[in-house]
Every structure is written in C-alpha cells, then in structure tokens.
N, C-alpha and C positions, 0 to 999 in steps of 0.2 A: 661212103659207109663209115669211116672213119670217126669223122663228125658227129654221127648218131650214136655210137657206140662208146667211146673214149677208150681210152689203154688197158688190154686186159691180156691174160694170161692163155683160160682155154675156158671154152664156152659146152654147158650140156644140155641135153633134158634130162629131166628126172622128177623121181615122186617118192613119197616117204615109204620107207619099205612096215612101216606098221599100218594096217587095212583101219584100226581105230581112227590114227591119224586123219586118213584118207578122207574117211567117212564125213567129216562136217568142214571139210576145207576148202574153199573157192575153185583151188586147183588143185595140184599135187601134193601139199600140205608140206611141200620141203621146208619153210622157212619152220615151223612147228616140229618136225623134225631133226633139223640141223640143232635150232635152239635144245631139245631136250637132249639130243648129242649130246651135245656139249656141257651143259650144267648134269647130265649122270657120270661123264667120263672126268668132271673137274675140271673141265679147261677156263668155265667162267661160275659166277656167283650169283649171277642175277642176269634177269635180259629184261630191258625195256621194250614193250609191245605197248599196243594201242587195243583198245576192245570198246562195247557199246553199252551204254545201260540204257534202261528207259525210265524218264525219274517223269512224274505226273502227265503219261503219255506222251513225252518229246523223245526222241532219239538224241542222245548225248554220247558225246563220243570221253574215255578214258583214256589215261596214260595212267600205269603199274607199271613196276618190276616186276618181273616173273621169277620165283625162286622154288621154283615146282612143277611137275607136270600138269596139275590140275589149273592151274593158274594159265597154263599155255594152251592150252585145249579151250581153256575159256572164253580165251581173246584170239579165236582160230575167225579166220573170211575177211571178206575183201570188208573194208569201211571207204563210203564218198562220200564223206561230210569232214568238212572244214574243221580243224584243227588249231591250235595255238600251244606251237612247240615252245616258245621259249617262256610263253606263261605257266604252262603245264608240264612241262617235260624235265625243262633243264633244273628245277630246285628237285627234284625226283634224283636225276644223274648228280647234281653236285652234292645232296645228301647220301647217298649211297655208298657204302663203306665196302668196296670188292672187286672182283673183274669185273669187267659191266659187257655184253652186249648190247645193242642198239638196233631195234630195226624203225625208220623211219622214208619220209618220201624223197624227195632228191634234193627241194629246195630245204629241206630241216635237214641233212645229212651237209651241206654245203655247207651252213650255216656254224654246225657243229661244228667242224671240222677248223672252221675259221677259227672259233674261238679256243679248241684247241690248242691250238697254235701258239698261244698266248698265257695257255691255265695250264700247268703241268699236271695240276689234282688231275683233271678231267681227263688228260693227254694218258697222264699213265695206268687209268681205271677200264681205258676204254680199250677195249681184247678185240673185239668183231664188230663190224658195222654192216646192217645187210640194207641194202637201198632198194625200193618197189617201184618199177616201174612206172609210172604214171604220166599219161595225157591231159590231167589237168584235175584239180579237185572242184568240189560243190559246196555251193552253203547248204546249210540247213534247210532253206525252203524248196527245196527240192524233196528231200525228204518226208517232208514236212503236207506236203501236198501230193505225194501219192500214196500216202498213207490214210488222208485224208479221202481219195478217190476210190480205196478198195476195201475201207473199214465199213463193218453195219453200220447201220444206225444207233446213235445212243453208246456206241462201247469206248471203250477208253484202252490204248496199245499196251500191253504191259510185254514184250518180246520183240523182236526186229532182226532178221538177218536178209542181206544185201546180195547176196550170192551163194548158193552151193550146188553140187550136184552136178551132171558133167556137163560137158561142153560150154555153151552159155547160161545153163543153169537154172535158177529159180529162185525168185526171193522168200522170204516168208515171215507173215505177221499173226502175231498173237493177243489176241485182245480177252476183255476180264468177263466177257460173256462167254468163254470158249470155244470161243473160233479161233479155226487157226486156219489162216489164207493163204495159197500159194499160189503165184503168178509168175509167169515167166520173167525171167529178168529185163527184159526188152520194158516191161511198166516202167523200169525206173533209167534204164541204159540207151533209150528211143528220146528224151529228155536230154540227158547225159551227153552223148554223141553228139547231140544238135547244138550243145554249150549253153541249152538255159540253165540258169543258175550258175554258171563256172565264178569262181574266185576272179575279182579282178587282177590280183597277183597276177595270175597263171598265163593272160596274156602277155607279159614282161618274160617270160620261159623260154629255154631252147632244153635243158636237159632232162630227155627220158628216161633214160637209164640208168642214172644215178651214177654220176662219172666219179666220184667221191668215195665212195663205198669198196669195203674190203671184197663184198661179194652181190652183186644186184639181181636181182628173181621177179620173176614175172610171169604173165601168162604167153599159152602158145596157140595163135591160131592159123595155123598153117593147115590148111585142108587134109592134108592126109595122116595127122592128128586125129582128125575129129571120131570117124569112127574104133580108135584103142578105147577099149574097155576101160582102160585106165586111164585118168587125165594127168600131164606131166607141167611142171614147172620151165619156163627157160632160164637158164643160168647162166651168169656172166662173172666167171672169176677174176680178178683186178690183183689183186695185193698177195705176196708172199705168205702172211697170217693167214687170210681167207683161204688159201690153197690146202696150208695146212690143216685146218678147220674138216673144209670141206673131202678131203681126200679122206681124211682118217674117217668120217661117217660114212662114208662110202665102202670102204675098206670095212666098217661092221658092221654094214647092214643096215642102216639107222636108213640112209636114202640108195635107192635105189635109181638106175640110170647108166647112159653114157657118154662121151663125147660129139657135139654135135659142131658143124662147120658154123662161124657165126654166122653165114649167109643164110642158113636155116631160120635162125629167131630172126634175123632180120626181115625174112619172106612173111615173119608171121606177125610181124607190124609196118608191114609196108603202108599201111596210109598213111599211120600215125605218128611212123618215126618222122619223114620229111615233113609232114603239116607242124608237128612238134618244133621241128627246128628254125622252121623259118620265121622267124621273128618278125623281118624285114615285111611281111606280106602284112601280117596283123599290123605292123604301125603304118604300113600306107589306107588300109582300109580306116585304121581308125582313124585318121585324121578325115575320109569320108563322113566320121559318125560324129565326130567329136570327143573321141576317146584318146587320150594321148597314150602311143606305148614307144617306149624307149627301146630303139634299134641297134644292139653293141656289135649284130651280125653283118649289118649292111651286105645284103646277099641279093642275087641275082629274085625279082620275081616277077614271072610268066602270069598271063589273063588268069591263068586256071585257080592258080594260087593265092590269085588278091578275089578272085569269086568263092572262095572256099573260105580264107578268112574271112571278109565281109560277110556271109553267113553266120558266121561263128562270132563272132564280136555285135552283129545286128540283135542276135538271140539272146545272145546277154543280157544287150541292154535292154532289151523288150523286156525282162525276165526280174527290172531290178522293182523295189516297192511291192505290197500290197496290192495295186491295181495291177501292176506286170504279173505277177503270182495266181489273179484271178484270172487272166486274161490267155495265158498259157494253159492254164486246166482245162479251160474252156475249147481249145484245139482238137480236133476230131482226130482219132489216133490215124485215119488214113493219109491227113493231110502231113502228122507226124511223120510216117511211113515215105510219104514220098519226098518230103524236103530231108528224110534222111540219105533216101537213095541219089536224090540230085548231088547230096554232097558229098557221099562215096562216090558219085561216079566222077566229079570235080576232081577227088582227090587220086583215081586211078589214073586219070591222063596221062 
C-alpha cells in the first residue's frame, strides 16, 4: 500500500460545507472549497486551476489564476483532455506576482516541483499544491468524438461539462440550437476505462496519487459511499503547510468531513491503484505491440496483469489516427460494456 500512496500525514473524506459549492462539482467540491478557504481567509493570492471553454465547437481545455470566487466556481469538475502545463501553465505561475496555489495532475505537480528546486521565484510563491488523482489522461479525440455521437444534427457545442451530479454522474452538452444533452458518464468513462484515447505519456506512469503535493483529492468509490446523499472527496494529507491549510477550513466550516483509515481510499481504488503502478506489466505488453515503455519499477508481473495491460495499451493504439477515431465510434456500446467488464474482472484477480 505503501507504494500507491507515498508519505502522508492523515487521510479523510470530506466535502465542501457550502451546498452552492456542492452543487456543480464532480465530487465533493473540496478542492473549490479549500481554494476559496484560503484566498477569503488571506493565506494565498491566487490559485491556479484548469477549466474548459468551447472556442468554434472543440472543447479546449484552460489554465487561469483564480483570484475570486467566481473564477473558482467557474473552473469547478472533473476535466479528461490533455493538457500542456509547462506551455500553458508555467508563464502563468512565473508571471504571477503573490502566494500562489497550484492545483494540477501528478506528472505536472512532479514536474513543478523539480523545477522548484532550482527557481527560488517560483519556490517561495508557491503556499499549496493540491495533486488529483489520476489513472491516466485523454487527448482530445476522445472528446471529440462523443460529442460528435450525441450532438443533433447541424448544431455546433457551445458548453461542455465531463462530470457532475452524484455518484458516477452525468455529462452534459450544450449546443447553439438549444439543446442541452445529458448522458450518463459511462458515454465518455466506458472509452476512458478501456484506454482509447489515453496519452502516451501515461503508459511511462506509476504515480496516482500525486506523491508530490502538499495535499492530493480525489474521488471515492467505495460501495457504501454510494448511497450518502452527499458525495465526499478522498483526501490525502502529505506536507505540514497542507495540514495547516487544510485543518484550519475544517475548523471553519469551509469543508466539511472526517478522518478516514487510508485503507478506506485505498478500497475505493482498488483496481486502479495497482494497474496504475505497475509499470513493469505495460512494458512487457508493449513490447508485444511495439510500443516501447520504460520500466524504472522492474516489479513482479502475474498472467492477470500483463492481460489487463495488453488490453490497455492494444486500445490505444487501435485508437491512434483518424481511421482509429472512426473505427472506435463504430464499436457497439455492448461490445464496450463487456471488454470493460473482462477487464475489471482481470484487474480484481
């Protein structure tokens, strides 16, 4: 467990004690929470968040500083499209004249951190870092194409949201004939899961939990979650700062929650933590595929686990190009359905 998790402090659930918050957040709306904490009580100046626009019907994904409430509510839910932190991000942070928050995914919070290390500007601007869990990101055409699947005819997107509402949720799109479409999140998460589209970075990855970060947040799915009225964040405290942070909104009410064993959040990513880590399985498969991925875990891996990657890494690359893009749309969602189930049950073994 150790491995999955990295070195932390004390771990919770929780969820934002404001119902506004609540209301359009993937999950428990903590990170929107904590952030607004913190810049109304003065501890930071700014927070950089990620949010979505829709510029000539594509889903485009943003990097702002948040220096407001309005501004964090803006860029509130989950985003799965591909990113480019140090094109987009970093002249953001190195221009930025204040405390800085930071919430980004694990391999940009690494990244950051490195350079850090090295840049005192940056070193002494940066107050909180919250790292988001993550199984792996998507490019664009994933997006790209189920939006394509569920829009009229003739309309053009001008709206996009990936997730909200409780448990697994729902997405929703808005297009300029006014419609507005809601489908369960599985349209875009039944893709997702199965790895078409994924970043090829993301096969090079072992960390989910953002071992780097002052405080890492995620989602909880651990069954007997599911039916609380309210949906809660899992939180993994790391650093001294983060505790502080994090205690003191607690203490006013900004989030609400309690302390939970980590074995708890751990139960509620059991597949994903260990397929996450093992590295070692994705580079024996690829070298089946002809995908090279560099192995720095050299770890043990069972049938189960080089059949779960080989999966994962196959759907990729099915997935790359315009003809991969046509060729996946074209997939009957039952067939979806059951190569998702063969590889949850690969991955329960």
């Amino acid at each position: 467990m150790q491995q999955y998790i990295g070195t932390f402090r004390q771990s919770y659930f929780a969820y934002a004690g404001d119902e506004l918050i609540r209301e359009h957040a993937a999950s428990g709306g903590v990170i929107t929470a904590l952030l607004d904490f913190a810049l109304r009580s003065k501890r930071i100046d700014g927070a950089l968040v990620c949010s979505t626009a829709v510029i000539d019907g594509h889903v485009v994904p943003q990097f702002t500083i948040a220096a407001d409430r309005q501004t964090l509510l803006t860029a509130q839910g989950s985003k799965y499209i591909a990113v480019d932190f140090n094109r987009d991000a970093l002249p953001l942070i190195r221009a930025f004249k204040g405390r800085l928050a930071v919430v980004a995914l694990p391999c940009d919070l690494t990244n950051l951190r490195r350079l850090a290390e090295h840049d005192e500007s940056i070193r002494e601007k940066l107050i909180l870092t919250i790292g988001l869990f993550c199984g792996h990101n998507s490019r664009p055409e994933l997006t790209e194409m189920v939006v394509d699947k569920i829009k009229p005819a003739g309309a053009v997107l001008t709206d996009y949201r990936y997730r909200q509402g409780h448990w697994r949720g729902e997405l929703e799109a808005c297009f300029d004939n006014g419609d507005v479409i809601h489908k369960p999140f599985s349209y875009f998460s039944d893709y997702q899961n199965l790895f078409y589209f994924c970043q090829q970075k993301c096969h090079h990855c072992h960390d989910h939990t953002a071992y780097q970060a002052d405080i890492s947040i995620g989602d909880i799915w651990s069954l007997r979650m599911k039916e609380n009225p309210i949906k809660h964040n899992a939180i993994i405290v790391r650093s001294e700062s983060g505790a502080a942070i994090f205690e003191a909104a607690l203490q006013a009410g900004a989030i609400k929650g309690q302390p939970e064993p980590i074995e708890e959040i751990c139960e509620g990513q059991a597949r994903s933590l260990p397929f996450h880590y093992n590295v070692s399985a994705r580079a024996r498969a690829g070298k089946k595929l002809g995908i090279a991925v560099k192995d720095p875990m050299q770890t043990r891996v069972r049938w189960f686990e080089f059949l779960t990657a080989y999966m994962a890494l196959k759907n990729e690359k099915r997935s790359r190009g315009p003809e991969g893009m046509k060729e996946v749309a074209h997939i009957p969602r039952f067939i979806l359905k059951l190569k998702l189930y063969v590889m949850k049950g690969l991955e329960s073994i």
